[in-house]
KEKE-3310 file (N, C-alpha, C; in steps of 0.2 Angstrom, whole numbers, plus 5000, padded with zeros to 4 digits):
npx = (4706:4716:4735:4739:4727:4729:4736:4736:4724:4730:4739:4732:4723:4732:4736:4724:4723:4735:4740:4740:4737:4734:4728:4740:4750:4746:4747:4760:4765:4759:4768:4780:4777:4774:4781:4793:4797:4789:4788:4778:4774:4782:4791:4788:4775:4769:4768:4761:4747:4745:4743:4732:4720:4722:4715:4700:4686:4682:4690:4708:4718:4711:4708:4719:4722:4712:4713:4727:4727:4718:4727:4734:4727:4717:4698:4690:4702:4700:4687:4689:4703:4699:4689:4696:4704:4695:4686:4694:4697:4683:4678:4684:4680:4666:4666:4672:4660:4652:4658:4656:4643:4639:4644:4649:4660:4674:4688:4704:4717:4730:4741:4744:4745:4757:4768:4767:4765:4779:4785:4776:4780:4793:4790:4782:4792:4801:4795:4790:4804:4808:4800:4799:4813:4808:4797:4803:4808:4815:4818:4805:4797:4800:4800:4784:4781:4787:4776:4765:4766:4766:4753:4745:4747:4744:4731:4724:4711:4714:4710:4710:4725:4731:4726:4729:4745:4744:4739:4749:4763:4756:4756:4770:4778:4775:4774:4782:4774:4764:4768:4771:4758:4748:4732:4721:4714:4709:4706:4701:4688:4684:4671:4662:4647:4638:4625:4620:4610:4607:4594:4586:4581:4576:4572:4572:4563:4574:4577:4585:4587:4589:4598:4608:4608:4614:4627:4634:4631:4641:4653:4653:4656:4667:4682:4698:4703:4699:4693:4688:4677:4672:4664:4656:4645:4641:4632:4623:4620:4619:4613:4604:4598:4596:4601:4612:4624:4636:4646:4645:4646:4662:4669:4667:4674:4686:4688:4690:4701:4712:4711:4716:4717:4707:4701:4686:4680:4674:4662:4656:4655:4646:4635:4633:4629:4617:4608:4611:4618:4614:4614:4627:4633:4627:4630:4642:4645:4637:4649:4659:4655:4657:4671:4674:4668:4672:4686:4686:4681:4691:4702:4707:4712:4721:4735:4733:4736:4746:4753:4750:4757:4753:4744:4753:4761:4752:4751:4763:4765:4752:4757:4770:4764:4755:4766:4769:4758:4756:4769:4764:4755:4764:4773:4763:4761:4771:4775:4766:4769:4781:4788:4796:4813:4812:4803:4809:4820:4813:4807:4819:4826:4818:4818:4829:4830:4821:4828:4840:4840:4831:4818:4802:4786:4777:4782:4787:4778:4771:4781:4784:4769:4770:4782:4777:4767:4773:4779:4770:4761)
npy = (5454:5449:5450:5449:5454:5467:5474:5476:5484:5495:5499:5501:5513:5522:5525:5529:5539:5547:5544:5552:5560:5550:5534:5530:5531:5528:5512:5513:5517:5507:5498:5501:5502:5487:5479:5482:5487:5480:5467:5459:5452:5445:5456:5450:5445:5455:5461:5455:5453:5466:5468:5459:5464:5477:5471:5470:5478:5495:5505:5504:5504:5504:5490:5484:5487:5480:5464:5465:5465:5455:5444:5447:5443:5437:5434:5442:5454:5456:5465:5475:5479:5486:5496:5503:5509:5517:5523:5535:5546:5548:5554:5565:5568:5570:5581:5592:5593:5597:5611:5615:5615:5625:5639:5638:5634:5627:5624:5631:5622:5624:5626:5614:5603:5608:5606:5591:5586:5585:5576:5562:5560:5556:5545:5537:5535:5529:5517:5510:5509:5499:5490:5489:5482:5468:5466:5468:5456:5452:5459:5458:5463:5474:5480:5481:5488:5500:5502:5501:5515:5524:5520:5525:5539:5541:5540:5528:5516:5511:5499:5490:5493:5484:5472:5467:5468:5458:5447:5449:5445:5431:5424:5424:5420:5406:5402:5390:5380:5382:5379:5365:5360:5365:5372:5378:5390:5400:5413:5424:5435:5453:5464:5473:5480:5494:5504:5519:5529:5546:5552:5558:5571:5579:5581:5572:5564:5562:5548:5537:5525:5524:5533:5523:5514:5520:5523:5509:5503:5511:5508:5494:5494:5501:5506:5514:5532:5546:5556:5546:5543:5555:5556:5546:5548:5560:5558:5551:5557:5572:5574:5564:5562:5575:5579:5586:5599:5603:5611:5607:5594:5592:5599:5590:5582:5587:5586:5574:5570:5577:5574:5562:5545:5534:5540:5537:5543:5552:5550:5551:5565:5570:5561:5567:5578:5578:5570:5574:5568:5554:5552:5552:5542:5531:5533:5529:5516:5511:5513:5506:5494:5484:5481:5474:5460:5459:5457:5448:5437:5433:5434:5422:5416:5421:5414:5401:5406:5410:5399:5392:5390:5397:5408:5413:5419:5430:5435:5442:5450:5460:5463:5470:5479:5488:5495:5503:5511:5517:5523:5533:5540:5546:5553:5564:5569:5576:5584:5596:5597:5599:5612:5623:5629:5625:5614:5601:5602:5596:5583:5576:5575:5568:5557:5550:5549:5539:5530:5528:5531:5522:5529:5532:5533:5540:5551:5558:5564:5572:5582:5586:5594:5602:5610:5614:5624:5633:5639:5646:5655)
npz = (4690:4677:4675:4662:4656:4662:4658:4646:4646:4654:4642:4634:4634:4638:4624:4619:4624:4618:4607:4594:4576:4566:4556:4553:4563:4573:4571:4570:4585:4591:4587:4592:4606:4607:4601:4602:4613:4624:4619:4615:4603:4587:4576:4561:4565:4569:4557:4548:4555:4554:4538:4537:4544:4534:4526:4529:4531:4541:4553:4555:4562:4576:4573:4573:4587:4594:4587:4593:4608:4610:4605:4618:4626:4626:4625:4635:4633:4619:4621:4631:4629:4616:4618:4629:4619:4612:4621:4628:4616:4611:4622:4622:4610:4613:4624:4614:4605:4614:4614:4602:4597:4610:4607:4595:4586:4587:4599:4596:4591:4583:4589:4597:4587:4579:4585:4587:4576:4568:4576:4577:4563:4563:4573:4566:4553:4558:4562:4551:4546:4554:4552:4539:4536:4538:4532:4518:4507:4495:4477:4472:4483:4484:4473:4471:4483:4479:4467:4472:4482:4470:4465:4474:4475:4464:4464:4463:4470:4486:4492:4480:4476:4488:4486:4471:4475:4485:4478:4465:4474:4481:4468:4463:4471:4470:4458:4454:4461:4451:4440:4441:4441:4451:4449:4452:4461:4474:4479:4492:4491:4496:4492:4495:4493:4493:4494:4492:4492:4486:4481:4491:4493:4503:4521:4533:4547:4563:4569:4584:4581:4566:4565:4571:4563:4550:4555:4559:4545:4539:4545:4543:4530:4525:4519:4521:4522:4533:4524:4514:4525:4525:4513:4513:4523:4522:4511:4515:4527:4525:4512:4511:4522:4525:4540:4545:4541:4524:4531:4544:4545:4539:4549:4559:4553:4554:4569:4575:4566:4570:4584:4598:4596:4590:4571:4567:4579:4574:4571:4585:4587:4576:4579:4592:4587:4580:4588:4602:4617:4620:4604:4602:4609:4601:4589:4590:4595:4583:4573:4578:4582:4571:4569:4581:4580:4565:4569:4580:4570:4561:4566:4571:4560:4554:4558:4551:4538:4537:4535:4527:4511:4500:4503:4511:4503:4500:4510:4510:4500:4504:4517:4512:4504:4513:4521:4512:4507:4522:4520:4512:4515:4525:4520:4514:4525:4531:4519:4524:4537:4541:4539:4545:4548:4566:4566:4557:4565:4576:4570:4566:4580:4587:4578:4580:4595:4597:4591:4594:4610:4613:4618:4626:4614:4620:4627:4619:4611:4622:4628:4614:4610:4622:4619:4606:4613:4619:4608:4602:4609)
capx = (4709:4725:4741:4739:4723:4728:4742:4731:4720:4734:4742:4729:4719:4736:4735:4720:4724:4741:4740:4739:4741:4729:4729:4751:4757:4744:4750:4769:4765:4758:4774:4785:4775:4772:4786:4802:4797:4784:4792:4774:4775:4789:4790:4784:4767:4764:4765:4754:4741:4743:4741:4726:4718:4717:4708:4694:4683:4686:4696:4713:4724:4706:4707:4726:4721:4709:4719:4734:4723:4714:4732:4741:4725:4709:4691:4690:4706:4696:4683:4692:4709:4696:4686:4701:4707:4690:4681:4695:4695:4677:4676:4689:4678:4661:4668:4674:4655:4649:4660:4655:4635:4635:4651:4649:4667:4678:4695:4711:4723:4737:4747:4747:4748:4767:4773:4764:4764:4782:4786:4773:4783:4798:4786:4780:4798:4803:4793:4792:4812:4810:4796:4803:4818:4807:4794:4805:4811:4818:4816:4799:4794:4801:4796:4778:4781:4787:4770:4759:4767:4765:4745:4744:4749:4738:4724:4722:4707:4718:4709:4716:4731:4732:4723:4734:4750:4746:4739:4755:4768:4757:4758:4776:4780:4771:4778:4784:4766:4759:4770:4769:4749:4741:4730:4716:4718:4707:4706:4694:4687:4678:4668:4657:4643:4634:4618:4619:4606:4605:4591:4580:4584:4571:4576:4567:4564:4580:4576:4590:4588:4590:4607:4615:4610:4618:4634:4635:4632:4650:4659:4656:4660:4671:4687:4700:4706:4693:4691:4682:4671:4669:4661:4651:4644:4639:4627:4616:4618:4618:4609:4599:4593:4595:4603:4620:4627:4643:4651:4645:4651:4667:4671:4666:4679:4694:4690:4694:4708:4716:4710:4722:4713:4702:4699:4681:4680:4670:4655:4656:4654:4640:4629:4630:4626:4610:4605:4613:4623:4610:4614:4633:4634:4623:4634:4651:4642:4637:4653:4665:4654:4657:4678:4675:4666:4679:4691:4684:4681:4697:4712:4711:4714:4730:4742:4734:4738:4757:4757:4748:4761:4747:4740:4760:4764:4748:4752:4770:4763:4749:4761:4775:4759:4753:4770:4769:4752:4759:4774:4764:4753:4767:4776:4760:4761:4779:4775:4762:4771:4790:4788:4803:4819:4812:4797:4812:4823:4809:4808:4827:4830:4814:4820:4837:4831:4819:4833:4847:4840:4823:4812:4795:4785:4772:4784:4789:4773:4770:4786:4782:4766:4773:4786:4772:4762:4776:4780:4766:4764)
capy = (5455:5444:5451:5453:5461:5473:5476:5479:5492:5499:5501:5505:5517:5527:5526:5531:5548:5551:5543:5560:5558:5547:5527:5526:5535:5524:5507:5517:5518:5500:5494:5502:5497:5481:5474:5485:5487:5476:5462:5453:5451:5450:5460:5446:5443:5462:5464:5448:5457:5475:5465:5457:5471:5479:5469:5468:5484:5499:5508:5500:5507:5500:5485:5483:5488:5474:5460:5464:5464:5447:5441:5447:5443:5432:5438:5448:5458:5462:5468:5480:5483:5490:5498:5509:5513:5521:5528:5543:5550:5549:5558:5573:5571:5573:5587:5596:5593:5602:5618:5618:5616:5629:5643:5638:5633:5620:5628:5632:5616:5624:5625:5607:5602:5612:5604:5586:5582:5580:5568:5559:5559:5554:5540:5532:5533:5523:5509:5510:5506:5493:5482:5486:5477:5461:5467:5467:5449:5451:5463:5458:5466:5483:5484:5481:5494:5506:5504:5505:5520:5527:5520:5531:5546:5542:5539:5521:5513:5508:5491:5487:5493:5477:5464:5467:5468:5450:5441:5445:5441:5426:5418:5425:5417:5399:5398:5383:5374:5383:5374:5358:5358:5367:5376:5380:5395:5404:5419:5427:5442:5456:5467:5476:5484:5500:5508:5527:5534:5553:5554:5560:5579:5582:5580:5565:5563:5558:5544:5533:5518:5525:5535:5517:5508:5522:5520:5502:5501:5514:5503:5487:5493:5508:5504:5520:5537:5551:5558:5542:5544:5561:5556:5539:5551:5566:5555:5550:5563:5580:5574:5559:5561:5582:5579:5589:5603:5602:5614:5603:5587:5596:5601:5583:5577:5588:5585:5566:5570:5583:5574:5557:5539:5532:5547:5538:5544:5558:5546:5555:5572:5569:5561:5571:5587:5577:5569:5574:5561:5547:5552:5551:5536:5526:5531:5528:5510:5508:5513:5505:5487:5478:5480:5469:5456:5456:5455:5439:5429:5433:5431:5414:5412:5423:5408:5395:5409:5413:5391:5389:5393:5402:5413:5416:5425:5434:5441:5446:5456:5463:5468:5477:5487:5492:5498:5510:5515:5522:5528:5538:5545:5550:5561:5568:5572:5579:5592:5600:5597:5600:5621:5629:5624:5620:5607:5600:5600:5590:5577:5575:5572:5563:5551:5550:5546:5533:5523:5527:5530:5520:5532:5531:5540:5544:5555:5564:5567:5576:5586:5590:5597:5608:5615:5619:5626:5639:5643:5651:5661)
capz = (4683:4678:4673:4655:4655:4666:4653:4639:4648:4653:4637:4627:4636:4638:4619:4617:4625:4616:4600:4587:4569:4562:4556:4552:4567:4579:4572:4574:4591:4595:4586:4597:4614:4609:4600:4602:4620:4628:4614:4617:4596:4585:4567:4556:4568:4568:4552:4547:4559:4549:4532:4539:4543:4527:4519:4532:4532:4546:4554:4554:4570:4582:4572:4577:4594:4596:4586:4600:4615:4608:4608:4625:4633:4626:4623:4638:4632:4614:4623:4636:4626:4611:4622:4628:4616:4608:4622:4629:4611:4612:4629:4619:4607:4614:4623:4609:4603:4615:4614:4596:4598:4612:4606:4589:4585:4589:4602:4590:4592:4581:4594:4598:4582:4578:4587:4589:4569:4566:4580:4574:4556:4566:4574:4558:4548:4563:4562:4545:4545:4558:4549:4531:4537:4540:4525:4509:4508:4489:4472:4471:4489:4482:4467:4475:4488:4475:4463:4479:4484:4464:4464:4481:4472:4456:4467:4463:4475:4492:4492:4475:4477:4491:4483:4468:4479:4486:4473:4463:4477:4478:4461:4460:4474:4470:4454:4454:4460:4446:4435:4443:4439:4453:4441:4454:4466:4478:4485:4496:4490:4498:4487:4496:4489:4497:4489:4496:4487:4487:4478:4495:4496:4511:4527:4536:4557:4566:4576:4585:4576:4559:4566:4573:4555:4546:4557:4558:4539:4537:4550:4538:4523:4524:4518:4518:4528:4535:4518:4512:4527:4523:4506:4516:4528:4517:4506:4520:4535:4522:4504:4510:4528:4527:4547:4544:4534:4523:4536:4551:4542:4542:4557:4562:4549:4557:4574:4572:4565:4576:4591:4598:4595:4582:4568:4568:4584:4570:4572:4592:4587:4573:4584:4597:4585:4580:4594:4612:4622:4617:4599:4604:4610:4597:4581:4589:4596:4579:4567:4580:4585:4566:4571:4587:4575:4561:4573:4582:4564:4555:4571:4572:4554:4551:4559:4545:4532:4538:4536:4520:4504:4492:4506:4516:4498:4495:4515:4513:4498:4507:4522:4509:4501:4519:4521:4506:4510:4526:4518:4507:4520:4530:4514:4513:4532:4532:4517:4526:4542:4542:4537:4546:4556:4572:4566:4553:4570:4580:4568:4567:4585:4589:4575:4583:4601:4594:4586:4599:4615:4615:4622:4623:4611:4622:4632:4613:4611:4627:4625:4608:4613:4626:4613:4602:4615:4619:4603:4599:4614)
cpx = (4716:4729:4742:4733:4726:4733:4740:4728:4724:4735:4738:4723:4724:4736:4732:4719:4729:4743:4737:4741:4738:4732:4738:4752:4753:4747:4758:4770:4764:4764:4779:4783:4775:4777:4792:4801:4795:4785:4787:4772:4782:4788:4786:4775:4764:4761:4760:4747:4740:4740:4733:4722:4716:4714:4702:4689:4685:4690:4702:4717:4716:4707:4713:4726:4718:4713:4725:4732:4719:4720:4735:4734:4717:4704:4691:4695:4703:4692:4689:4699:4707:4693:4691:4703:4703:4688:4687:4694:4686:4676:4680:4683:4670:4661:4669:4666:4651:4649:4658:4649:4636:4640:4649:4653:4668:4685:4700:4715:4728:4742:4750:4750:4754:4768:4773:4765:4773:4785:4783:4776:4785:4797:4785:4786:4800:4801:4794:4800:4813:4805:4798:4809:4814:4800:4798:4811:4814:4818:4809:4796:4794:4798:4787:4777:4783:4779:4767:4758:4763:4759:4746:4743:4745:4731:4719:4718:4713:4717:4711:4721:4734:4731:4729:4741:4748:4744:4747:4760:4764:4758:4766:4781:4778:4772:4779:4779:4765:4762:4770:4763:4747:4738:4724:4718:4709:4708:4701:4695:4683:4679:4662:4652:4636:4629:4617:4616:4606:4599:4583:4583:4579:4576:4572:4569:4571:4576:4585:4592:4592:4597:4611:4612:4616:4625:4637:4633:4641:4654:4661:4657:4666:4680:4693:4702:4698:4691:4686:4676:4669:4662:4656:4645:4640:4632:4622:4614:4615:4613:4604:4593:4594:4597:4608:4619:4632:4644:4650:4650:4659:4672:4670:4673:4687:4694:4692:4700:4713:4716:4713:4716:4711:4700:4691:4678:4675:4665:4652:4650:4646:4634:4627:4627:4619:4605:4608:4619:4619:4612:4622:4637:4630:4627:4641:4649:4640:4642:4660:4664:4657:4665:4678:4673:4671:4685:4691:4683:4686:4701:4713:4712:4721:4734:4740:4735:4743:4757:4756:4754:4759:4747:4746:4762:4758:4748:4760:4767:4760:4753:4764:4768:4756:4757:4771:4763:4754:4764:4771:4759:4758:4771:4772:4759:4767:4777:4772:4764:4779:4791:4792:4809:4819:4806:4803:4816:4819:4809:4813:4827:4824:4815:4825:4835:4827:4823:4836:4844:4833:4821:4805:4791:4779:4774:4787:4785:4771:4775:4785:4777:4766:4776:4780:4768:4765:4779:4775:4762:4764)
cpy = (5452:5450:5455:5456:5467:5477:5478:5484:5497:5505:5506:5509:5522:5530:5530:5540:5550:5548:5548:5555:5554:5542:5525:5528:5530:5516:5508:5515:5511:5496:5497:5501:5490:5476:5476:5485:5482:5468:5456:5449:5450:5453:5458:5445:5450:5463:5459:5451:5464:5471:5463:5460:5475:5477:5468:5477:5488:5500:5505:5499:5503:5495:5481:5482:5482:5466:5460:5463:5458:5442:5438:5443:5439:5437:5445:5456:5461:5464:5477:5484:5489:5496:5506:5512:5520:5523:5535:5547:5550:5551:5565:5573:5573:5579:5593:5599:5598:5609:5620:5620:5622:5636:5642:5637:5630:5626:5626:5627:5618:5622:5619:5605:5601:5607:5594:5582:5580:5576:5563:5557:5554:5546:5533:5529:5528:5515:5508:5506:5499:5485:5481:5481:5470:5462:5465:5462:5449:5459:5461:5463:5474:5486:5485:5488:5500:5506:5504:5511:5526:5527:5526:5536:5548:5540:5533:5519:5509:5503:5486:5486:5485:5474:5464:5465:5460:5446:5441:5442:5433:5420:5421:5419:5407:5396:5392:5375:5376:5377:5367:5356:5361:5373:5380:5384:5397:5406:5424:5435:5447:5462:5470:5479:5489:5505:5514:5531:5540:5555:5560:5567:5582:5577:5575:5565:5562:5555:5539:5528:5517:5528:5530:5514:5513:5520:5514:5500:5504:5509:5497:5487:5498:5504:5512:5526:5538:5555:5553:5541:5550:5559:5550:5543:5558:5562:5554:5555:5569:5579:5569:5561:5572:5584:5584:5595:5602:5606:5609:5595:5587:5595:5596:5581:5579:5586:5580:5567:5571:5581:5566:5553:5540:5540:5543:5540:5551:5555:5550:5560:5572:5567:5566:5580:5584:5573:5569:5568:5556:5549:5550:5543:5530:5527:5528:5519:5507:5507:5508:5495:5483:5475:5473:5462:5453:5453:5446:5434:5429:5433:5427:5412:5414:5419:5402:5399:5408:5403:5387:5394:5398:5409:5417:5422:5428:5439:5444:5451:5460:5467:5473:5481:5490:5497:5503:5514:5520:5527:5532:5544:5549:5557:5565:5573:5578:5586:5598:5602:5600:5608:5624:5625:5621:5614:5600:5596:5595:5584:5572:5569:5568:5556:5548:5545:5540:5528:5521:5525:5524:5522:5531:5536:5544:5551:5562:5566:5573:5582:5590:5594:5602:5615:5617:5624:5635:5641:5648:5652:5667)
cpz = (4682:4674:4667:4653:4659:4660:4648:4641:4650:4649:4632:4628:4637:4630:4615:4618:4622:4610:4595:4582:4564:4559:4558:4557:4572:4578:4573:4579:4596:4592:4591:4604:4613:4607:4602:4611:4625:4626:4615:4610:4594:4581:4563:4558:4569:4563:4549:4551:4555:4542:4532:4541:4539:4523:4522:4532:4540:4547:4557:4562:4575:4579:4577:4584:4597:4594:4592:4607:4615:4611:4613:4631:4634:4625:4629:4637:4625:4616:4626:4634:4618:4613:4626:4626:4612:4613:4626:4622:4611:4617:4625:4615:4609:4619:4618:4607:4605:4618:4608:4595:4604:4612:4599:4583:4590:4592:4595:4594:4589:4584:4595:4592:4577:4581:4588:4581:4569:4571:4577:4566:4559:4569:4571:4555:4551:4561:4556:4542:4549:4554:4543:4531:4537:4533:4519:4509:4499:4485:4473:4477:4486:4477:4468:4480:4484:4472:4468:4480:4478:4464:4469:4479:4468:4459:4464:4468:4479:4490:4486:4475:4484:4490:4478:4471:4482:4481:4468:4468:4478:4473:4460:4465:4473:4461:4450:4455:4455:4439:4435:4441:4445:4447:4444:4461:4467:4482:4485:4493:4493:4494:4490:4495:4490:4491:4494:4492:4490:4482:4483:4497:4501:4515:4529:4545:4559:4571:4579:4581:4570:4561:4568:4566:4551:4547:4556:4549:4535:4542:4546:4534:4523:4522:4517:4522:4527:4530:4515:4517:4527:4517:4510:4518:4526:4513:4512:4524:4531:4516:4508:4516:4530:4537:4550:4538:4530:4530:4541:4549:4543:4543:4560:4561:4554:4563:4574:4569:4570:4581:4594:4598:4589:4579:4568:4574:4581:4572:4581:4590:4583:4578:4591:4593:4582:4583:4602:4611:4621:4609:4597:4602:4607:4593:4581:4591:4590:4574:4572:4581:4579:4566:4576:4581:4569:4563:4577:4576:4561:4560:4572:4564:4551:4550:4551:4538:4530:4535:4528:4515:4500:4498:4510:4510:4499:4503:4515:4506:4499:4512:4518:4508:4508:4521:4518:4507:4516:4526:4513:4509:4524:4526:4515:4519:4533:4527:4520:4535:4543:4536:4541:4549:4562:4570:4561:4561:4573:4579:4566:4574:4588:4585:4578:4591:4601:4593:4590:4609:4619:4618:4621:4621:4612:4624:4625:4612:4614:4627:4618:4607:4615:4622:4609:4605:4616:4615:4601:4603:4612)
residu = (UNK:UNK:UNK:UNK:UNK:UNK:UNK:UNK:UNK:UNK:UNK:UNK:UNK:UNK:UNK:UNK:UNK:UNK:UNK:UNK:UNK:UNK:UNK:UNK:UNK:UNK:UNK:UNK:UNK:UNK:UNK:UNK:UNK:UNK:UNK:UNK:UNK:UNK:UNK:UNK:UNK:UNK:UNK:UNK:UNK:UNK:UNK:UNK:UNK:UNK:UNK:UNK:UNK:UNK:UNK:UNK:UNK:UNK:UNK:UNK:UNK:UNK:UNK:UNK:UNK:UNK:UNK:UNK:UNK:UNK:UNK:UNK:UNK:UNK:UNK:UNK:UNK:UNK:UNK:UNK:UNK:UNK:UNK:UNK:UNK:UNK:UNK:UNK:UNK:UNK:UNK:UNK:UNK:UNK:UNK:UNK:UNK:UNK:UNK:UNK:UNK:UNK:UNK:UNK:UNK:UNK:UNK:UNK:UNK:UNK:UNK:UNK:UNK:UNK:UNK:UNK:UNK:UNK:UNK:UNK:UNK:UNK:UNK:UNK:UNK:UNK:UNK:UNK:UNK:UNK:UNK:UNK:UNK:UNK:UNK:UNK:UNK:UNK:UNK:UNK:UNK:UNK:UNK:UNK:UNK:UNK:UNK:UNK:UNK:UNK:UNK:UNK:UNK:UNK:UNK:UNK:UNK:UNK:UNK:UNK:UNK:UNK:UNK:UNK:UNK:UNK:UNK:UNK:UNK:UNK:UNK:UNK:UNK:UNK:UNK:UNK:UNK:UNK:UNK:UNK:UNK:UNK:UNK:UNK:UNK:UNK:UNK:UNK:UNK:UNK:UNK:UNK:UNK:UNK:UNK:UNK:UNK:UNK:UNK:UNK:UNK:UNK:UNK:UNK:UNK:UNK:UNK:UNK:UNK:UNK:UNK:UNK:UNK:UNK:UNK:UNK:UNK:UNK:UNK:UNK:UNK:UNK:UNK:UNK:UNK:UNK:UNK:UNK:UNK:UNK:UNK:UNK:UNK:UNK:UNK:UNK:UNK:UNK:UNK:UNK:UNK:UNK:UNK:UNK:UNK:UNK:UNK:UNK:UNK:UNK:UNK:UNK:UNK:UNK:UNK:UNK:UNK:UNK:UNK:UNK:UNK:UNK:UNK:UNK:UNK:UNK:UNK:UNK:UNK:UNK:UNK:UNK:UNK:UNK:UNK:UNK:UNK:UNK:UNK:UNK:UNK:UNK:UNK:UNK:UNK:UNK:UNK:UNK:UNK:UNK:UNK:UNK:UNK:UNK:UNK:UNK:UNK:UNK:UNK:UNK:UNK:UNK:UNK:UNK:UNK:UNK:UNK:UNK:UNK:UNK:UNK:UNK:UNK:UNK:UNK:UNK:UNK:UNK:UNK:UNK:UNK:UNK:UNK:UNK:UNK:UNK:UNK:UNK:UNK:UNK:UNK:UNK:UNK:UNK:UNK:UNK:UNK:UNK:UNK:UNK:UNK:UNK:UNK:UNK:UNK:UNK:UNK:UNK:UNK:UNK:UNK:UNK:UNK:UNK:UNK:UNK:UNK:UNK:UNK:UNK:UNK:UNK:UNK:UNK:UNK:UNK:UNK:UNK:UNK:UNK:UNK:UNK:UNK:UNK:UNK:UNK:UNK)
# end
């Protein structure tokens, strides 16, 4: 194994076990190993990697993973730097699985939680402040990043909110062709178009086949948090194929969340409650294979984006709206997260030693954890 694979399975199997927090606080966490630390990126080519990203279907933080491990390390590093990162959360989670199938319940995490969510704030702001610095290249950047943030709020379609955000930065930025005579513009669109009839309220066999199409149909179109695969996921598993209950659905949804790595690491738990460890390991194999795939046909074209004029602007606006996206996730994380003087204090001094000390925020993690764990004692 050379050098830099080893360094990608490393990285991103430690990840995989101590990345909380769900998509922002995981590309947080690969910005501070990979660029502030490990300086195998700089700013600009991270964030041209984040941008890229959302416009592709799937889960975003695995897409990053894979993108970054393509980079330090070739084919074999998409493979094995993706691959770490998803299967320990899917070892937590088919666990959990089956404390929940034969208990009934999923074990209480608050504990962790306390003390786990605001580092993780403190994590995101972080980066946040470090790529905004290389993000907002005029007025135009902001006022972008401001309405993104505002769509966010008014529950404007995410993938809107991006296409928007770069097409105007690039006609604002190209201007000047436009008025020269270029008069003809293309831009790639993806519009996916998913038919999830709920018209079949019986329940129908579960066979494997039919549990990895389901998956691998969410995986390539899915665009959006664990709430849009809430609603993906419900249509077929609870209305269509009668497989699930609301409740079980759930309690899928939160363990993904609650549990470090990919939140589709939900596709685990489902299958294992309708088909075992063979049921398991076919939905996460099919919601996680379409990421490897997008990943290998859209990373060699980034650099002729960042090179081309039309498509360099329609990515600095993609980047800024990504950035708002995450800053509007993180608001929403801190109100529900920063409820007394010491979660308030946590994310204080985790932001502090971020900045000042460069620590690493695995080790905040861990720390933070503890502290929760003896608090609530």
């Amino acid at each position: 194994m050379s050098s830099h694979l080893a360094e990608v399975v490393r990285l991103f199997f430690k990840l995989g076990i101590t990345a909380f927090g769900g998509p922002a606080a995981h590309v947080a966490m690969m910005h501070d190993e990979i660029v502030r630390r490990r300086k195998w990126l700089d700013d600009q080519q991270f964030l041209d990697l984040l941008g890229a990203t959302n416009l592709i279907p799937g889960p975003n933080s695995t897409e990053m993973a894979i993108h970054l491990s393509f980079l330090r390390a070739g084919w074999p590093g998409l493979l094995l730097g993706g691959v770490c990162f998803i299967v320990p959360a899917m070892l937590i989670v088919l666990a959990l699985a089956w404390v929940y199938v034969r208990f009934g319940a999923t074990p209480q995490v608050g504990w962790l939680l306390y003390g786990v969510k605001p580092v993780v704030i403190a994590i995101v702001a972080q980066a946040l402040w470090g790529l905004g610095r290389r993000a907002v290249k005029g007025w135009l950047s902001v006022v972008l990043a401001a309405g993104v943030i505002a769509g966010y709020f008014f529950n404007v379609n995410v993938l809107l909110l991006l296409f928007a955000s770069g097409l105007i930065a690039m006609l604002v930025s190209n201007m000047q062709r436009l008025r020269a005579g270029l008069s003809a513009l293309l831009l790639p669109a993806f519009s996916p178009l998913v038919s999830l009839s709920d018209s079949l309220a019986t329940a129908v066999p579960y066979t494997l086949p039919t549990l990895f199409l389901v998956f691998l149909k969410v995986g390539s179109v899915l665009y959006g948090s664990g709430y849009v695969l809430l609603a993906f996921l419900r249509a077929d598993l609870v209305v269509r194929y009668g497989w699930l209950t609301d409740q079980q659905l759930i309690d899928a949804i939160a363990i993904g969340q609650v549990t470090p790595g990919p939140v589709f690491t939900t596709a685990t738990f489902v299958g294992y409650l309708v088909g075992g460890v063979p049921g398991a390991l076919v939905a996460t194999l099919g919601i996680f294979l379409p990421s490897f795939i997008f990943v290998a046909l859209s990373n060699p074209l980034i650099p002729r984006l960042r090179q081309s004029p039309w498509f360099a602007g329609m990515l600095d606006g993609v980047n800024v709206a990504s950035l708002g996206l995450m800053a509007a996730v993180t608001w929403q994380l801190a109100l529900s997260s920063l409820i007394d003087p010491l979660t308030i204090g946590l994310a204080l001094c985790a932001f502090s030693l971020l900045a000042r000390a460069r620590i690493n925020a695995t080790w905040l993690i861990a720390a933070a954890a503890m502290i929760g764990f003896l608090v609530q004692l």
